[in-house]
N, C-alpha and C positions, 0 to 999 in steps of 0.2 A: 059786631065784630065777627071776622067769618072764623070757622076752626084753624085754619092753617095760621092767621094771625094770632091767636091765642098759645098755638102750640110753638113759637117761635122763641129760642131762649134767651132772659136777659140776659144783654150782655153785662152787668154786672157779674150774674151767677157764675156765667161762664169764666172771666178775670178770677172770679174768689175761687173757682174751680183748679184753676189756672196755678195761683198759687199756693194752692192745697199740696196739690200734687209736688210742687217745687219742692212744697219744705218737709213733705213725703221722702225725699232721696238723701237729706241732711241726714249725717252718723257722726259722730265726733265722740273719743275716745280714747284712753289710753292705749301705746303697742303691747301693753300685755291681755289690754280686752279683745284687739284686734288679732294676737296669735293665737288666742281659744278660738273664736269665728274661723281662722283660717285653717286648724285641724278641724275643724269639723267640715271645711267647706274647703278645701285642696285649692279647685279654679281661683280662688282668688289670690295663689298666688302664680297664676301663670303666666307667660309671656306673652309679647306681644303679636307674635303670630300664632298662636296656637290662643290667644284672643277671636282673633279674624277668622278662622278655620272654626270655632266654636259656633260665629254668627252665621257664617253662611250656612256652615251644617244644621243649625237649628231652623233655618225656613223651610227646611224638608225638603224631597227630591222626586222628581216623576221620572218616570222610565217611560220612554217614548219606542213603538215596535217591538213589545217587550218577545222575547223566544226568539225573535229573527237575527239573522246574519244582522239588519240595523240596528240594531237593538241601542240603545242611548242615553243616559242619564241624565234631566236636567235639573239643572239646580235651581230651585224656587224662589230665590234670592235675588237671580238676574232677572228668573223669568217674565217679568211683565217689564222690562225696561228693555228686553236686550234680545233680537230678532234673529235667527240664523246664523248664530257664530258660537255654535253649542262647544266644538271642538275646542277652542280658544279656550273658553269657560271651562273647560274640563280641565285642561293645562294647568289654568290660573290654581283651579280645586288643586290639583295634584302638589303644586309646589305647595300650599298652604298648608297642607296634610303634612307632607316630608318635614316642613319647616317647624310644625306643632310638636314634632317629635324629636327636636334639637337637630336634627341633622346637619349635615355643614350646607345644605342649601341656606340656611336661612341668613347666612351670611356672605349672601349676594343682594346686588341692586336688581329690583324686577324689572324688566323693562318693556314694554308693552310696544310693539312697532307695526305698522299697518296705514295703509292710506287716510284722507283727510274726510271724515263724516264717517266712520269705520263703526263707532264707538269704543276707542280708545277711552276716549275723556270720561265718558258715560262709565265704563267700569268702574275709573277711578272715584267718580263721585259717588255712587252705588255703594263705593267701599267706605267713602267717608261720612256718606248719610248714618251711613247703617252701623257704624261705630258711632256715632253720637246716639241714636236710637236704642243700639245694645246696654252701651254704658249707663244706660237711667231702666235697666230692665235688673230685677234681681241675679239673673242666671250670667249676667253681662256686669255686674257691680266691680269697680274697681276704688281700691283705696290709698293713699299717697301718705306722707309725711306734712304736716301742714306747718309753714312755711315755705315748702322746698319747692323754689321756683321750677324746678326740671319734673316736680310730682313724681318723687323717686317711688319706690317698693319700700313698702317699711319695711318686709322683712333684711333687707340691707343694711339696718340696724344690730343685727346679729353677726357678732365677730367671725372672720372666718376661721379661727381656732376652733368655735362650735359651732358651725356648722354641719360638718360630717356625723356626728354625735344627731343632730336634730334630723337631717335626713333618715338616719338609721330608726331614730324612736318613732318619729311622726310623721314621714315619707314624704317630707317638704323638699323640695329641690332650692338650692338659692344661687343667686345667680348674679353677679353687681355689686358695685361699691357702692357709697355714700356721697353723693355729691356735696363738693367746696361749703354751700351753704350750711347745708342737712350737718356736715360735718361739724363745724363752726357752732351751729346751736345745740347738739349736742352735748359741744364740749363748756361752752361757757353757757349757755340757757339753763338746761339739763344738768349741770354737772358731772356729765360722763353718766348718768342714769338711765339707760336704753328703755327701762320698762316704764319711764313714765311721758318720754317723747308723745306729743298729739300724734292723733291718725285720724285723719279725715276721707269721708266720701269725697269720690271727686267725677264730673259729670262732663265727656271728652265733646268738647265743641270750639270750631274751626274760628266760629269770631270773636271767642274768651279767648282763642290763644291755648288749649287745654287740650293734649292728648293729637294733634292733627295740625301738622305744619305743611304751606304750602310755596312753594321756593320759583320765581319766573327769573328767569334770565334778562337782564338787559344791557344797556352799556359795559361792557368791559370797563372802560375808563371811569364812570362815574360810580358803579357798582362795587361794593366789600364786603371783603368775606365776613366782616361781622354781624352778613343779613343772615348768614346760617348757624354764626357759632357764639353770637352775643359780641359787646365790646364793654372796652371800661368805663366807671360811669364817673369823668372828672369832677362832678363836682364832690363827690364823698370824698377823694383821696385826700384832700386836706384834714376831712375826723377822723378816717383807720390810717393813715400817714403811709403807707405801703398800698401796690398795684397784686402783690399778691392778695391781698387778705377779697374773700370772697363779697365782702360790704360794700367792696368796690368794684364791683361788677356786674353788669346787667345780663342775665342767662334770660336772653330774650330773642337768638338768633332761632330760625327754624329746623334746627336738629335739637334744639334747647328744648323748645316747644313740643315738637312730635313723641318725646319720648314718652313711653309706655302703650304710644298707639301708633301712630303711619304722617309720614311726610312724602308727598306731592311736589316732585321735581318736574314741572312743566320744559319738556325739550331739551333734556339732558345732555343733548348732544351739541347744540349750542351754546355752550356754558365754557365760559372760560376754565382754562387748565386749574389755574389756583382752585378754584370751588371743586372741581374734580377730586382733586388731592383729597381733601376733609371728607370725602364719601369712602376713597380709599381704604383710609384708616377706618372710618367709623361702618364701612362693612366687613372687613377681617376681622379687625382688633375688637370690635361694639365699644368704640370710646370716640372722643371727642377731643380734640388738641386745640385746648382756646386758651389765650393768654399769659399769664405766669404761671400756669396749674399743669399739677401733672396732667393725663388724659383723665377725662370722664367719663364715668362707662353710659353705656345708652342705648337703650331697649327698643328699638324701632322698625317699624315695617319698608323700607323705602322705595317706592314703585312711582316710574317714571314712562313717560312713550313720544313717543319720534316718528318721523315718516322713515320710508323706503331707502330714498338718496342720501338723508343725512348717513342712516345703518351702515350703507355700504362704504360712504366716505370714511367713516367713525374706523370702519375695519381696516379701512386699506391705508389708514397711518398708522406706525409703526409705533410711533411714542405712545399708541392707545393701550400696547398690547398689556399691560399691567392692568385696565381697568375692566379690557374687554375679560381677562378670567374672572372678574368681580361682577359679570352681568348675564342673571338668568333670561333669557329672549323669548316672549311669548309675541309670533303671530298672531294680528288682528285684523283677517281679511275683511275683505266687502260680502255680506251675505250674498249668497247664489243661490236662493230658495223666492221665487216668484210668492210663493203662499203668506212666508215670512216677510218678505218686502213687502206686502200687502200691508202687514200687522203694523210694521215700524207707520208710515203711510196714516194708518188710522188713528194711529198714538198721537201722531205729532197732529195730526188735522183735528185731534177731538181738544187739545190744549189750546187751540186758536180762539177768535168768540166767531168764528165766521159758519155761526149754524144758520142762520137762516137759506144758505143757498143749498139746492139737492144736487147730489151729488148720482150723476147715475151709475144705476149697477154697468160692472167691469171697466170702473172708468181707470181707480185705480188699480184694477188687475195689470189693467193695457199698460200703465207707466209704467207698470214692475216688473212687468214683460222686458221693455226696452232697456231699463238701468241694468236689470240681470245678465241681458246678452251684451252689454259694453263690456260686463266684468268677464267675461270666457272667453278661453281660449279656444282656437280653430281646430275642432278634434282631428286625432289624425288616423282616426278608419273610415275607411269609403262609404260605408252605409250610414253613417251619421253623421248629421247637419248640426248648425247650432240650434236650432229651433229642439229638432228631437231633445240634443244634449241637454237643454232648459229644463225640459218635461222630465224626462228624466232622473237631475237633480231633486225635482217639485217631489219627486214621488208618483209621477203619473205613467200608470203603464203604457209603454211604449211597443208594439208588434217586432216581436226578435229578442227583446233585452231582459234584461231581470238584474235584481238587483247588485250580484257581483259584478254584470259592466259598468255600473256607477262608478263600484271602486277602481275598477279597473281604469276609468274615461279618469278618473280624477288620479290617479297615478301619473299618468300620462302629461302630467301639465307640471308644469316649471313657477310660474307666478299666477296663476288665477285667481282672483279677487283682491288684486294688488293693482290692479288697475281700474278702469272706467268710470263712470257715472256715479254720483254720490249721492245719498238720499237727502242730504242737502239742495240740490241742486235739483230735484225732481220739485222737492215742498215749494221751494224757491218757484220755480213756473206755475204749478199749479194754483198756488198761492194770487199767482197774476192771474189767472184766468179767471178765479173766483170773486176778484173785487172787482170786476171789470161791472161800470155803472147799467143798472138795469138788468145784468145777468142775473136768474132766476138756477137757474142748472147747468151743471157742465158735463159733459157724451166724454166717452172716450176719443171721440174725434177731436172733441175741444184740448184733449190733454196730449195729444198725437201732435197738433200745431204748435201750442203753446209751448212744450219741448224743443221744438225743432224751432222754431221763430229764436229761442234764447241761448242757439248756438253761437249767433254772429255776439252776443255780450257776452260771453264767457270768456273771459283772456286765458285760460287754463286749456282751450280746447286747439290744438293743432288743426292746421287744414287738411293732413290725412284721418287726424280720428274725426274730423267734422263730414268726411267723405264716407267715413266706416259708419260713423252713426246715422246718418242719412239713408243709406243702405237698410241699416236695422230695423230705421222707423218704418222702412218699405216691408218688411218682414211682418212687424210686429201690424201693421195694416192688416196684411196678408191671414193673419190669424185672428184676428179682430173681425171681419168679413165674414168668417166662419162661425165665427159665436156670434154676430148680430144674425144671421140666416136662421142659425139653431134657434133662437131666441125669439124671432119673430113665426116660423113655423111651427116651433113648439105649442105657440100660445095659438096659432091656428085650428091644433087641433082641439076640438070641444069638449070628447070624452078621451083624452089622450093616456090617461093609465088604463081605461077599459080596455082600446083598441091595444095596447102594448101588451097588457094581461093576457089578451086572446092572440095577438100571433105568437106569444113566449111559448102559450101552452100546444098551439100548434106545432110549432116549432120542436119542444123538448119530447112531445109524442112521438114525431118522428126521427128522432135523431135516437131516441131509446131502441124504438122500433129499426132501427140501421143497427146499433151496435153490437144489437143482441139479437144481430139475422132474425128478425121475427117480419111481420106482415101486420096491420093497421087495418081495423074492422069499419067500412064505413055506417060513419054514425045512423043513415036512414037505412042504406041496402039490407045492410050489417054484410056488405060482400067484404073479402079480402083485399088489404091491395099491397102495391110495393110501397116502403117507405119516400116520402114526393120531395126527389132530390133538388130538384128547381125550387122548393119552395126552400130548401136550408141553404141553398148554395147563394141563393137571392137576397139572404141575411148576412150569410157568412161572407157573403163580397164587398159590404158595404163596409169593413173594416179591413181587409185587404187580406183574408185569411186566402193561403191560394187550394188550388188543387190538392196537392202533395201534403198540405197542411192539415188540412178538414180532417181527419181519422182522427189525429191527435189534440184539433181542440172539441171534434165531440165526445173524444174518451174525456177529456177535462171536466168538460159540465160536468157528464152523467158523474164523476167522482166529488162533482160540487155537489151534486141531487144528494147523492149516500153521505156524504158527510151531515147534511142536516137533517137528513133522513134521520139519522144517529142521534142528533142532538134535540131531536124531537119539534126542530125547526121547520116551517114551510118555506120552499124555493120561491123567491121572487124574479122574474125580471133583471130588480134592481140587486139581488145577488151575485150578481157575476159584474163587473165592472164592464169588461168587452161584450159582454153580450147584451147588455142594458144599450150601452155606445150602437151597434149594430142594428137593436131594434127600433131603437128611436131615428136613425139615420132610414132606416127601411121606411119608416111612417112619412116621414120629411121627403123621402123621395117621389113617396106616391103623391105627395101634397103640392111637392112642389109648381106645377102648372097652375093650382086654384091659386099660391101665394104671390104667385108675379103678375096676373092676369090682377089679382085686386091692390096689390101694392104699387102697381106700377101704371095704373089707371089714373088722370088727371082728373077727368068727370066722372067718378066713378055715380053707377045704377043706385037707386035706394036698396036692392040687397047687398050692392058690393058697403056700399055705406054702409047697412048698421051691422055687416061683418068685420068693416073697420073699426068702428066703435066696439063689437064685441072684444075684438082682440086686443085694441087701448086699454078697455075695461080690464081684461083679463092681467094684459102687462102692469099695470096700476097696483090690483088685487094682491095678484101672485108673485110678479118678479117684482117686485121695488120702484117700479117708474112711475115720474109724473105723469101726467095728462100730456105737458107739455113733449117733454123725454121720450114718449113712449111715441107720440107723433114725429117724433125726429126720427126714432130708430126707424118706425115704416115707411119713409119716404127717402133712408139713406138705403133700407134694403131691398128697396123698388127700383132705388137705381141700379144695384148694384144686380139684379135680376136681370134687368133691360137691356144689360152691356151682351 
């Protein structure tokens, strides 16, 4: 038997593991055991958003461009589910913070709005995973009343005559009444004895029905509201003889459910008026108005999300304007970050089983190129295209810009990322290209067609945005040409960080030697000479620095050199972004004749040959490509040479 077969766990172990841990979370006790635990331990008696505001804040938080104008917080909670929609996630933090703190936010409906494949849905499940995950953690423990269908607050048990008295001694806040039932055993179980009512752990999970209601709209005609507020249960009324008494009622609707944790109103705005009303109330008042019973109070998170067109219909009737004060509105665009449409991309393609096919490097950069520019708006300053715009979002320096014209370009836009391409619809294609029989690897080229082929089946897709995305795919080619040339040159060259190391240091000699009016010893003569302006204008051209520019980006470096002079760091090359871009372009260019003459050769010599195979070899090694892949890329950049 080999080791890994040996070190494989029984699944027995694992089951008795399994429910080890279950009956680890089991607490059962009286509410006077349970009020010493809560003066010592406050959180457990808190509410329900200031619940949620605890879990996300406890996954901790990264600061992304920390000291800069971008500077950015992201929350560790989303972070591996949720791609370029940091702002939104800030928003959602923000209202959870305010709401943790009693504010009168928390008594709105959240309502998440943003195109289709956005990650609306995704937050919300993130939030109901992670309440179920919280609530079996200690620091996440919550404990109810046992019986009480709705898992009330025990401390609700505490009259509100002394409550004021208890806040002041033990600095409990209390908050709520007693639900119908809770109340009822009580009085006749208990015999009006608060302190000796059970308290039980209780563990918040969406298919027990505990802590996490999920409400979908359908039929108006066929659908009642007692999917949200419970109804009566005919067959007891004949043993309690009365529709008041709570024995005869099933607190089984999904505001019943949710409370003390969060209910999921899928499409809120598609929902009959009637069901609207009971959100009404039970977001002012925090009660419930079901049946013979007074209101019931009810502790709950309620967030819900919609598209674009329903929002703005929702606003522009009149009869809404009562519910629209009751709804905090969080935007949830389409990410605009090509880097992060990357991530989303390899998230969803790494949950498929479809590993055995290779996937080549930039293939899905190239998609995310294109879905990113569906989502942009047409900037409106003459020096910038959508292409720059893209790069710029990414974070990529751009010749002219910095980072306040981002904010500036994205001021400028009215709906950007409310529109285009869904990353939906990308997985969707790529997806076909991937099972396609005998496919071994799919090129960027393969992910360029297969996009564009799955125009004509999109019913979503108009014949002007089918004319505007056609365009784009032309674009996004356009840039794709450029990174297969860089890519196959690159690998061209054999000692390519030597020869970039040796014109860097040429290069930074004499641009030292220019700033600081001095003269360049040559190395055999050891004569004097002038700083060899051809030789930095030859570099500095290849990124489009012009005339009038050059002073000010060779004062840059040299203030790049002193900085790390300082920090006791060595100047590479690859320290300066543009100037790395510039030299390796300089190398590319001198190469260029050797790479078309052997890419673009049909019978290539036995040295053009085993420099093909060198450079396969190398693509293979270095960039991520097959054998196969790597022969596709040099015989698309042979053409693309010859033209």
């Amino acid at each position: 038997m080999s080791d890994t077969e040996t070190s494989k766990p029984d699944i027995s172990q694992l089951l008795e593991a399994h429910r080890r841990d279950r009956a680890s979370l089991h607490w059962e006790g009286t509410f006077r055991e349970y009020f010493e635990m809560a003066v010592k331990r406050p959180k457990l008696t808190q509410l329900a958003h200031a619940r949620i505001c605890d879990m996300i804040l406890a996954a901790g938080t990264t600061v992304i461009n920390e000291g800069t104008r971008d500077e950015l917080t992201r929350y560790n909670f989303f972070s591996e589910e949720l791609f370029g929609i940091d702002e939104a996630i800030e928003q959602l933090v923000e209202y959870f913070k305010s709401a943790a703190q009693r504010l009168e936010v928390r008594k709105r409906i959240l309502l998440l709005m943003g195109p289709v494949g956005g990650g609306k849905s995704t937050i919300v499940t993130l939030l109901k995973r992670g309440l179920e995950k919280w609530t079996r953690t200690e620091a996440g423990a919550v404990y109810a009343i046992k019986g009480d269908p709705m898992h009330g607050d025990p401390m609700h048990l505490i009259p509100q005559d002394l409550r004021p008295e208890i806040q002041r001694h033990y600095g409990i806040y209390i908050e709520g009444e007693l639900s119908p039932q809770a109340r009822y055993d009580l009085e006749h179980t208990y015999k009006g004895r608060h302190e000796d009512v059970i308290v039980e752990r209780i563990v918040f999970s969406e298919k027990d029905r505990v802590g996490i209601g999920t409400f979908a709209p359908s039929d108006p005609k066929s659908q009642d509201v007692s999917e949200l507020t419970g109804s009566i249960d005919l067959s007891t009324i004949g043993e309690v003889g009365v529709e008041s008494d709570p024995r005869a009622y099933r607190f089984d609707g999904e505001l019943n459910v949710a409370n003390r944790g969060m209910m999921e109103f899928i499409e809120i705005l598609k929902c009959d008026e009637k069901f609207l009303y009971s959100l009404l109330t039970l977001s002012q008042e925090q009660a419930i108005k079901t049946g013979r019973y007074a209101m019931i109070y009810a502790d709950e998170v309620i967030i819900s999300h919609t598209n674009e067109n329903e929002y703005q219909s929702f606003v522009g009737n009149k009869k809404n304007e009562a519910l629209q004060d009751r709804i905090i509105m969080i935007k949830v665009p389409y990410n605009l970050k090509v880097s992060e449409e990357e991530r989303i991309y390899k998230k969803l393609l790494s949950q498929s089983s479809l590993q055995g096919v290779h996937i080549a490097p930039y293939t899905l950069r190239v998609a995310a190129m294109f879905a990113v520019l569906t989502r942009l708006e047409a900037p409106k300053r003459a020096n910038v295209d959508l292409v720059k715009k893209m790069k710029l979002y990414d974070g990529e320096d751009v010749d002219g810009f910095k980072s306040k014209d981002v904010k500036e370009l994205k001021a400028e836009t009215v709906r950007e990322g409310m529109f285009g391409i869904s990353p939906r619809y990308i997985i969707n294609r790529l997806s076909n290209a991937l099972v396609q029989e005998s496919k071994k690897y799919i090129t960027p080229i393969d992910a360029l067609r297969t996009i564009r082929d799955g125009f004509e089946q999109h019913t979503g897709i108009t014949s002007e945005e089918r004319e505007r995305y056609l365009n784009l795919i032309t674009l996004v080619r356009k840039e794709y040409d450029e990174i297969a040339k860089t890519e196959v040159q690159r690998a061209f060259v054999y000692s390519f960080e030597e020869m970039a190391k040796s014109i860097c240091d040429n290069y930074l000699d004499n641009v030292e030697a220019y700033c600081n009016k001095e003269k360049l010893k040559d190395a055999i003569t050891e004569e004097e000479m002038e700083p060899d302006e051809r030789l930095m204008r030859s570099i500095e051209e290849q990124i489009g620095i012009s005339e009038n520019a050059k002073n000010m980006f060779r004062q840059e470096i040299l203030i790049r050199i002193s900085t790390y002079a300082r920090k006791g760091k060595r100047f590479e090359y690859t320290s300066h972004e543009r100037l790395k871009e510039a030299i390796e372009k300089k190398i590319f260019a001198d190469l260029k004749d050797i790479v078309k003459i052997t890419t673009s050769t049909k019978s290539p010599d036995a040295d053009q040959l085993r420099r093909i195979n060198e450079v396969i070899d190398r693509l293979v090694k270095k960039h991520g490509y097959t054998s196969e892949s790597a022969n596709e890329l040099l015989n698309y950049v042979g053409s693309l040479l010859s033209r």
